[in-house]
C-alpha positions as CSV (number, residue, x, y, z in Angstrom):
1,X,-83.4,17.5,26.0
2,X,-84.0,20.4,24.1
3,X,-87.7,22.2,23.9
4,X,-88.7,24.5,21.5
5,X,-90.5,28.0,22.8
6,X,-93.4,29.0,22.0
7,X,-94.0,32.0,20.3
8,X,-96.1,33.5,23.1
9,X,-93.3,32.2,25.5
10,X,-91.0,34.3,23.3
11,X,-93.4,38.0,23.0
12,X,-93.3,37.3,27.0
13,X,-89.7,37.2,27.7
14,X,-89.1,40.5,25.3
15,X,-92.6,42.2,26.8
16,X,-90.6,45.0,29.2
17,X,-87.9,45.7,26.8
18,X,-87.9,49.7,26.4
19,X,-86.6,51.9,24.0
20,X,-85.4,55.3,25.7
21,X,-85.3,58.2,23.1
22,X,-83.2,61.2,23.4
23,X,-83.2,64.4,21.7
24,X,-80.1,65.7,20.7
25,X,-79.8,69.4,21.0
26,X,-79.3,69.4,16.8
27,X,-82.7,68.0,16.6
28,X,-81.2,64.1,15.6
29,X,-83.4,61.5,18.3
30,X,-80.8,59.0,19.6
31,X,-82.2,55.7,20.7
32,X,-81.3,53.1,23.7
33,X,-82.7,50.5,25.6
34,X,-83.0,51.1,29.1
35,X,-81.3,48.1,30.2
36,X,-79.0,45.4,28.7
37,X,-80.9,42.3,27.2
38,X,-80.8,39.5,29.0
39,X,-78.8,36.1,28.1
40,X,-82.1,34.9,27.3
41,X,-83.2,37.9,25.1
42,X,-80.0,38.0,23.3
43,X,-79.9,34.2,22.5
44,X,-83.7,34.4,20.7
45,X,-82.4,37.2,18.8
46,X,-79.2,35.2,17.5
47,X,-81.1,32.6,16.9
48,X,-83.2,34.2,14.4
49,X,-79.9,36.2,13.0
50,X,-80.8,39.8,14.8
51,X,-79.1,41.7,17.3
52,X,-80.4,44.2,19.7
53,X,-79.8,47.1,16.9
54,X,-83.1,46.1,16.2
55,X,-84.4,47.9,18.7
56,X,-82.1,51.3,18.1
């Protein structure tokens, strides 16, 4: 059986994503997440048609 997540079930599992940023010595600010997303994390994004580019 399949459940659907709540919304605050979803802000919880993406809560300690973090987005490093970088300056580049031309000045440009390069963005990363500090980690890979989860299975989890990555499955909510497809689901709603985003991938983690969202975040850099």
């Amino acid at each position: 059986m399949y459940t659907k997540p709540t919304g605050q079930a979803i802000f919880q599992l993406f809560q300690y994503v973090n987005v490093v940023l970088f300056k580049l010595p031309d000045g440009r600010i390069q963005r990363s997440l500090d980690r890979s997303l989860t299975p989890d994390q990555r499955r909510i994004l497809q689901g709603l048609g985003l991938d983690e580019s969202i975040y850099v």
